[in-house]
N, C-alpha and C positions, 0 to 999 in steps of 0.2 A: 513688759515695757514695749512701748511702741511711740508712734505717732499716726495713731488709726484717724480712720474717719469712713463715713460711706457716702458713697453718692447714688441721690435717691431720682430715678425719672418720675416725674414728676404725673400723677392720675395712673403708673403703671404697677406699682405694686413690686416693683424689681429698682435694685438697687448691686453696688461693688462695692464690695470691702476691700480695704487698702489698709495693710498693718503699719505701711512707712509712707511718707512722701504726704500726709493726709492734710498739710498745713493750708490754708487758704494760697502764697504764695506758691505753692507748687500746683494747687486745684484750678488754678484762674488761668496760669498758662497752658496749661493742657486744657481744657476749653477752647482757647486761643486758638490754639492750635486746631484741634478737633474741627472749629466752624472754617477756618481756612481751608480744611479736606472738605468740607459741605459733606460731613457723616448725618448729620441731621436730613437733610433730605431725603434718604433713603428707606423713613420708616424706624420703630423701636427699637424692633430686634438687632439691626442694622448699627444703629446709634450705639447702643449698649455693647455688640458683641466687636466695633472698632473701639472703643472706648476701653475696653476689656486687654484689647493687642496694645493700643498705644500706649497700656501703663506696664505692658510684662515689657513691653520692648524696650522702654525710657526706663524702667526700675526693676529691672529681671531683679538683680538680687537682695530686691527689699519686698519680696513678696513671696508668701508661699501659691505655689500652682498647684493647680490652676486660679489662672485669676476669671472669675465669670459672674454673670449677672445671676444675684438670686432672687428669692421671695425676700421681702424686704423685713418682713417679719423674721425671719432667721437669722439675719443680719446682729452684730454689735453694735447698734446703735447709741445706745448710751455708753459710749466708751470712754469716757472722762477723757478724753485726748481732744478732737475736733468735732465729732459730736457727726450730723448729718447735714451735706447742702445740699437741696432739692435744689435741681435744673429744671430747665422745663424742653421740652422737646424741640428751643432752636439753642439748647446750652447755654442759657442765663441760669445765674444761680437767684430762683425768686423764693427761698427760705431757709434757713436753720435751724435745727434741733438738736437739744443736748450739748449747745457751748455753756463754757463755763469758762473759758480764760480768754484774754484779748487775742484777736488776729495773729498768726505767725506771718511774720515781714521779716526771715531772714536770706530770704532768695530773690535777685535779682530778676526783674519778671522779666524782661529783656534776653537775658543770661538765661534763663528758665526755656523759654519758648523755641533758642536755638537752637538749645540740646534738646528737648524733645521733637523738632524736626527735623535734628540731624540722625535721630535714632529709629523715626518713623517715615519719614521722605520717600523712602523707595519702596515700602509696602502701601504709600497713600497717593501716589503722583506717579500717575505712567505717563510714560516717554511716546510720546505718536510718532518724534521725527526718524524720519531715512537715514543711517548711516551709509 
């Protein structure tokens, strides 16, 4: 049992599997969040391997570790849970594969997006100023 899901970069062939937290409600604010760190600018590897930290750091213990970008083909894809949202390399979700049940909306995206930058904030946002 779970609530898997993978997210697939989109023309890269690499993709994260996520056993918990895989609900659309939880995918969309971490996104959110992600593009507020501008991870996307940095390139794939970049994108994927902070993508990777911002979901051990927000859901350490709903994941087993390591959490990391694979070949997407080795992946769960058809997990009968949330299936896969392809992003696309500025983190829009432009597809889905393998849903089979309506959207999960049990998480406050507001609520959502807190916690995940209250969990990631200080490995994503350095301090320049002088104490």
């Amino acid at each position: 049992m779970g609530n898997r899901a993978v997210i697939e970069l989109e023309q890269s062939g690499l993709g994260i599997y996520l056993h918990w937290n895989g609900g659309r409600d939880s995918i969309e604010p971490l996104l959110h969040v992600a593009k507020e760190y501008k991870i996307q600018s940095k390139g794939k590897y970049f994108l994927l391997s902070s993508l990777c930290k911002m979901i051990a750091n927000s859901f350490t213990s709903t994941y087993s570790p390591p959490v990391e970008a694979n070949p997407i083909d080795t992946l769960d894809c058809d997990n009968f849970d949330n299936g896969v949202y392809v992003i696309s390399s500025n983190l829009d979700i432009v597809d889905r594969k393998f849903t089979r049940y309506p959207e999960q909306n049990e998480h406050d995206f507001y609520g959502m997006v807190e916690y995940i930058k209250e969990k990631n904030d200080e490995f994503f946002i350095t301090n320049n100023s002088k104490d």
